[in-house]
C-alpha positions as CSV (number, residue, x, y, z in Angstrom):
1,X,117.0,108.0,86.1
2,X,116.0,109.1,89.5
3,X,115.8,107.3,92.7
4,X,112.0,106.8,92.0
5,X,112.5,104.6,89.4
6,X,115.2,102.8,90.5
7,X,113.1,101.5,94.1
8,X,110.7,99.3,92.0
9,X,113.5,97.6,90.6
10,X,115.6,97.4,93.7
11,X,112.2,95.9,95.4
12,X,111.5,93.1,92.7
13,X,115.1,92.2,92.9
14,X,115.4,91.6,96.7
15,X,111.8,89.7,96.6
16,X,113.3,87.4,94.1
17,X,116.2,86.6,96.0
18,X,114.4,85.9,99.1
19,X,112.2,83.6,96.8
20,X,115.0,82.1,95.5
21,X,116.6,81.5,98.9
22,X,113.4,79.5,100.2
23,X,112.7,77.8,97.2
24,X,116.9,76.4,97.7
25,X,116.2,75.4,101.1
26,X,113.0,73.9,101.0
27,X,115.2,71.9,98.3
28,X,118.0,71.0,100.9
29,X,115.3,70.5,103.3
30,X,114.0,67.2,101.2
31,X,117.3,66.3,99.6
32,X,118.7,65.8,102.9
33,X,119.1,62.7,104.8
34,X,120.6,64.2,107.9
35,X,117.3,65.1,110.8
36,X,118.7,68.1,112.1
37,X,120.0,69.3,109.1
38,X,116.1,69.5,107.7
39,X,114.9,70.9,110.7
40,X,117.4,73.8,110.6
41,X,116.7,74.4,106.3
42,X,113.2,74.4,107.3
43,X,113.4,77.1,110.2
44,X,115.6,79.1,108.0
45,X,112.7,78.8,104.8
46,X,110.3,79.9,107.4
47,X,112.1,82.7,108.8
48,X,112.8,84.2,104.7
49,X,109.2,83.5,104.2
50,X,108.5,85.6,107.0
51,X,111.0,88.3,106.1
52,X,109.6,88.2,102.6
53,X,106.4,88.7,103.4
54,X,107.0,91.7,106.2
55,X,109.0,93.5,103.6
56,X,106.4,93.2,100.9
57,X,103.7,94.5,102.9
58,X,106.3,97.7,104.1
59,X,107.0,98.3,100.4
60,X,103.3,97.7,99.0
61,X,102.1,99.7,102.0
62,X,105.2,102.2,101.4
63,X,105.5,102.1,105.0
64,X,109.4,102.2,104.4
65,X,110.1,103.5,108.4
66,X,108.7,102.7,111.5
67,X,107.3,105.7,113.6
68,X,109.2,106.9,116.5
69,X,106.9,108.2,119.4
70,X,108.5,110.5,122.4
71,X,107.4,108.4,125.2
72,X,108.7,105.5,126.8
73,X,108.1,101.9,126.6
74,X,105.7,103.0,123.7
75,X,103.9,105.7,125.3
76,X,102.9,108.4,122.8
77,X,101.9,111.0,124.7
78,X,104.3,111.6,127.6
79,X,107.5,110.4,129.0
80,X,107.3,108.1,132.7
């Protein structure tokens, strides 16, 4: 089996986890009783949402690495 085949797997995998992970705290979030405890289970859910949604759009896109430019401060062209 070559690595090919394996990174669909490995992909579907790590998405269910992360939904998973929100599902559980969006759970805790209106089990608990405790105000800053839901405040922090629903910042977490939102940052694994946001997570899981970034890294299925770099996988769907297959946009697995960011581009590196030369220049500066995001200058492409030439270094200041």
């Amino acid at each position: 089996m070559g690595p090919e085949s394996q990174q669909p797997k490995r992909r579907d995998g790590v998405l269910s986890s992360l939904t998973m992970a929100v599902e559980a705290l969006n759970l805790a979030k209106e089990v608990s009783a405790i105000t800053p405890a839901k405040a922090v289970f629903g910042s977490v859910g939102t940052l694994l949402t946001m997570i899981r949604v970034c890294f299925f759009r770099l996988c769907d896109d297959e946009l697995l690495a960011h581009t590196a430019y030369p220049g500066l401060n995001g200058q492409r062209f030439s270094l200041r």
